[in-house]
TIKOLNU-769617 format. One record per residue (C-alpha): residue in three letters; x, y, z; residue number from 1. Coordinates in Angstrom, 2 decimals. Each point is the difference from the previous one (the first is absolute). Layout:
['Ala',[X,Y,Z],NUM]
...
//
This chain:
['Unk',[38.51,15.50,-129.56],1]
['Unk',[-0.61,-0.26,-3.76],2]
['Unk',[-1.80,-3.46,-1.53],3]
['Unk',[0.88,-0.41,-3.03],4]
['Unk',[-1.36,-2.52,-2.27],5]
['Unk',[1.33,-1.61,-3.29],6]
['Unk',[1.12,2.37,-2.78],7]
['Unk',[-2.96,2.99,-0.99],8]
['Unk',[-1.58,-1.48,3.09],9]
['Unk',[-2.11,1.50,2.85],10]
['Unk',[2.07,2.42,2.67],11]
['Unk',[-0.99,0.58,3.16],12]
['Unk',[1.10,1.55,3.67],13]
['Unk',[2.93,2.40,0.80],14]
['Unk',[3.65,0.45,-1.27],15]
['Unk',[2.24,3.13,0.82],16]
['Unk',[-2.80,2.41,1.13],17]
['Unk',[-1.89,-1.31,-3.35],18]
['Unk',[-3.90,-1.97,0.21],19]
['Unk',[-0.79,-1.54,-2.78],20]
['Unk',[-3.40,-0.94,-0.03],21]
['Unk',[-3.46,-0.35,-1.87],22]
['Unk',[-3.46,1.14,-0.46],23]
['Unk',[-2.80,-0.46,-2.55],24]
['Unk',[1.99,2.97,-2.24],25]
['Unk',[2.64,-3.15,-0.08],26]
['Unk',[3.40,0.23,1.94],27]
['Unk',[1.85,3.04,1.35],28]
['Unk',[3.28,0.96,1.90],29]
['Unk',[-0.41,3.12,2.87],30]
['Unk',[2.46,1.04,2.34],31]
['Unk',[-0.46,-1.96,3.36],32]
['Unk',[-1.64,2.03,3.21],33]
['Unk',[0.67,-0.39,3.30],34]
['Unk',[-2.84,-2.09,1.62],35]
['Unk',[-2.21,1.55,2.69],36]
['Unk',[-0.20,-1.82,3.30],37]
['Unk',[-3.86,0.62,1.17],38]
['Unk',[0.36,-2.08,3.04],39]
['Unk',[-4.02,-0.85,-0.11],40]
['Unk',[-1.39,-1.79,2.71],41]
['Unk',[-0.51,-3.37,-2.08],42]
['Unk',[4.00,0.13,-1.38],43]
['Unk',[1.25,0.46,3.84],44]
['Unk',[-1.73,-3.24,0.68],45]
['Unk',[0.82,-2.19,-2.95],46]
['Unk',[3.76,1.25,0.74],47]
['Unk',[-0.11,-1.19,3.85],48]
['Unk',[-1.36,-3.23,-2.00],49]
['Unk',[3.03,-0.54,-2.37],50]
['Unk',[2.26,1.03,3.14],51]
['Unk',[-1.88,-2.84,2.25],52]
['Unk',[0.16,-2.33,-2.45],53]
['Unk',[3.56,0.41,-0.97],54]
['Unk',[1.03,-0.56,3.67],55]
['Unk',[-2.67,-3.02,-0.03],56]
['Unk',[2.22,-1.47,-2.75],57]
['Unk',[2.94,0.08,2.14],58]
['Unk',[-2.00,-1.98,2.70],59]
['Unk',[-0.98,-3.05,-2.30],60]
['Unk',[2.29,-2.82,-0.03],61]
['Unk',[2.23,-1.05,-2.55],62]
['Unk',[-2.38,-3.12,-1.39],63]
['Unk',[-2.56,2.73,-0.06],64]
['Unk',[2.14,2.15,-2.17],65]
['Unk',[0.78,-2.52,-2.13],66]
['Unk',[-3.66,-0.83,-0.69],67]
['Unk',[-1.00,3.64,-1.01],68]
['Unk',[2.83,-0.33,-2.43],69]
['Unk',[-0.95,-3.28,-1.11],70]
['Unk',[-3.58,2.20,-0.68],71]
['Unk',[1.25,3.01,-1.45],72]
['Unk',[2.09,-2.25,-2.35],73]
['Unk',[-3.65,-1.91,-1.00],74]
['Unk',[-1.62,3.01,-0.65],75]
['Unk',[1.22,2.89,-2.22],76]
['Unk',[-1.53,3.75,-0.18],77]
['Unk',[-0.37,2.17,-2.71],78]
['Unk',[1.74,3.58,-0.19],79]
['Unk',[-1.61,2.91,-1.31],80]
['Unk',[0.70,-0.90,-3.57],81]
['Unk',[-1.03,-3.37,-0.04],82]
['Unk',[2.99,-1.56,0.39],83]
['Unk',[0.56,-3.35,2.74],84]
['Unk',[2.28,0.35,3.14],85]
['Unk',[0.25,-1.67,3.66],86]
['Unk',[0.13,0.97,2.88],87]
['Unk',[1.95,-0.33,2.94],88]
['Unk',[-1.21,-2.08,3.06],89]
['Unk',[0.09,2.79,1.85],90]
['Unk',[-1.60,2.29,-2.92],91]
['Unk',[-2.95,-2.91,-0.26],92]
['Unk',[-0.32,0.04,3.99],93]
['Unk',[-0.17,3.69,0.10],94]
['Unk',[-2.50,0.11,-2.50],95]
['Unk',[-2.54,-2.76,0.62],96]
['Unk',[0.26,0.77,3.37],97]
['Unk',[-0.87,3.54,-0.36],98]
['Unk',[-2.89,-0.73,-2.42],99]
['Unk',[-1.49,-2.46,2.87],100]
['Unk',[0.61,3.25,2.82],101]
['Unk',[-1.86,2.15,-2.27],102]
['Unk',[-2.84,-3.08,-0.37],103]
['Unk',[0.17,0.89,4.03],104]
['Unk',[1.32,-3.42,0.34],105]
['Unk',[3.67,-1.46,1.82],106]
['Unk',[2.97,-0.40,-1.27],107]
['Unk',[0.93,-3.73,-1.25],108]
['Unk',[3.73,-1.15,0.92],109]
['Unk',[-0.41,-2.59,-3.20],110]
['Unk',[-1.20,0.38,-3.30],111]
['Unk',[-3.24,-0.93,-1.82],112]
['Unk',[-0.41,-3.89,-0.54],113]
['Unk',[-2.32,0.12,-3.28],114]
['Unk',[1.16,1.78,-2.78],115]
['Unk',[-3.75,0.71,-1.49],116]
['Unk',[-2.76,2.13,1.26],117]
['Unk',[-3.17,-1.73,0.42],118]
['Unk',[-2.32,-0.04,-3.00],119]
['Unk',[-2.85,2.44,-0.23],120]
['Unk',[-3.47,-1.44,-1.36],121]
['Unk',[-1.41,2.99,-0.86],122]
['Unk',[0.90,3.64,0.66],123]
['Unk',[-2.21,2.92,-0.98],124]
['Unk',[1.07,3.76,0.68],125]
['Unk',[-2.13,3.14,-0.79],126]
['Unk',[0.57,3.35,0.03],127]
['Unk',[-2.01,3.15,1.57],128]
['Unk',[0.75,3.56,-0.45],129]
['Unk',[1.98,0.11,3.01],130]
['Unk',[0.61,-3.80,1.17],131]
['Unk',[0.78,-3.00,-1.49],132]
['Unk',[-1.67,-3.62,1.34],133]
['Unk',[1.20,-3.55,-0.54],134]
['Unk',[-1.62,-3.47,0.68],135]
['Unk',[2.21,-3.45,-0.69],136]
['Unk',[-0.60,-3.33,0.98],137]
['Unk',[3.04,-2.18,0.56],138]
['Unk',[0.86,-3.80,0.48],139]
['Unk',[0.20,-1.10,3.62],140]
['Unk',[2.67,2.04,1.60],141]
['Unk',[2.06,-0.50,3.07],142]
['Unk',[-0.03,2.26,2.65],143]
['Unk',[2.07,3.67,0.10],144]
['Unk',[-0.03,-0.13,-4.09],145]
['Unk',[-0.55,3.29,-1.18],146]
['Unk',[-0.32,1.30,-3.42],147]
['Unk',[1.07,3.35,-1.44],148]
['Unk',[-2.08,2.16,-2.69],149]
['Unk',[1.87,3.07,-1.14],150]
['Unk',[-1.86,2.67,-1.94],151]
['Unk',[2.49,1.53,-2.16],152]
['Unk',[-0.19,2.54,-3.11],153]
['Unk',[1.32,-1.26,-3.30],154]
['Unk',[3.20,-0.38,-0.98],155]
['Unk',[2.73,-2.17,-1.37],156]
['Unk',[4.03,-0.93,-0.12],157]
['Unk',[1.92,2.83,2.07],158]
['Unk',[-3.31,0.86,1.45],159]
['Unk',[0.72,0.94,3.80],160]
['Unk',[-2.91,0.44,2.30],161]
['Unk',[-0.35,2.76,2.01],162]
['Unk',[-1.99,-0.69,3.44],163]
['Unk',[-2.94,2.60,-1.72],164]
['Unk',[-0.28,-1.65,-2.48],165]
['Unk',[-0.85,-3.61,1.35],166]
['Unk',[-1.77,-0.94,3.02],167]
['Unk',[0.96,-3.38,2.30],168]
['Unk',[-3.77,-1.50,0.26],169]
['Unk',[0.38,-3.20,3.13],170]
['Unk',[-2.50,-2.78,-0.53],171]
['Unk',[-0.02,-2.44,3.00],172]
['Unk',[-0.88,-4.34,-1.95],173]
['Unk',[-1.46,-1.98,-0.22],174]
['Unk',[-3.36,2.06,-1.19],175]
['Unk',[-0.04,3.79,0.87],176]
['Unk',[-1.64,3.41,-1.37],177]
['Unk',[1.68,3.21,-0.81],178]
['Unk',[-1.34,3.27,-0.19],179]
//
């Protein structure tokens, strides 16, 4: 489906076999392909994931529901061209929950209590030719808080990352060492 954004606006996604889309050269319609299906080790397991959760969601009870709405209401996401939107309960379950799986944590039948991620004191990253380390120092932190550093190449509004492109770095609070 097609976003389309106030008049002479930005375009993006797919409408009647069209893709409108953009690049540095500026934006561009092709005619849409027919996605590959790779079936890669790593996408078999984050789909029995999203299938575990979604019959997780089922499980939880209906004042558990309600409170991942109440969440998802609290906290809006961005889509790919910058533009606000919220979730489901069952979208925010699914997706916090998977995030924590990946962390190689549990899944959590209620939703966060604080809103804000513990402040860092200092964080310092440097980069090798072939790794990248980073150092922080954080205020007091409970236990099971975990923060997450993404290294990313540059890029802006309609800007979709593609998994070469960025790497998922996991640093373990309250003080911790990457390399």
């Amino acid at each position: 489906m097609a976003k389309f954004l106030p008049l002479l606006g930005t375009m993006s996604g797919s409408v009647a076999g069209n893709t409108w889309s953009r690049n540095k050269g500026g934006l561009y319609v092709r005619r849409r392909s027919a996605p590959t299906n790779p079936t890669t080790v790593r996408q078999t397991a984050v789909r029995t994931v999203l299938s575990s959760l979604s019959t997780a969601w089922a499980g939880l009870t209906s004042t558990q529901k309600q409170q991942w709405r109440d969440w998802a209401s609290a906290h809006p996401s961005l889509d790919s061209l910058g533009q606000s939107f919220f979730l489901s309960g069952q979208q925010a379950y699914i997706a916090l929950n998977a995030r924590v799986i990946d962390f190689g944590g549990s899944a959590v039948a209620t939703p966060p209590i604080t809103n804000d991620p513990t402040s860092l004191l200092t964080f310092t990253a440097t980069a090798g030719a072939a790794t990248v380390s980073c150092a922080y120092t954080t205020t007091p932190t409970a236990a099971g808080i975990a923060v997450e550093v993404w290294q990313t190449l540059p890029g802006g509004l309609g800007y979709r990352e593609h998994d070469a492109a960025r790497q998922s770095l996991l640093v373990r609070m309250p003080r911790a060492e990457l390399r």
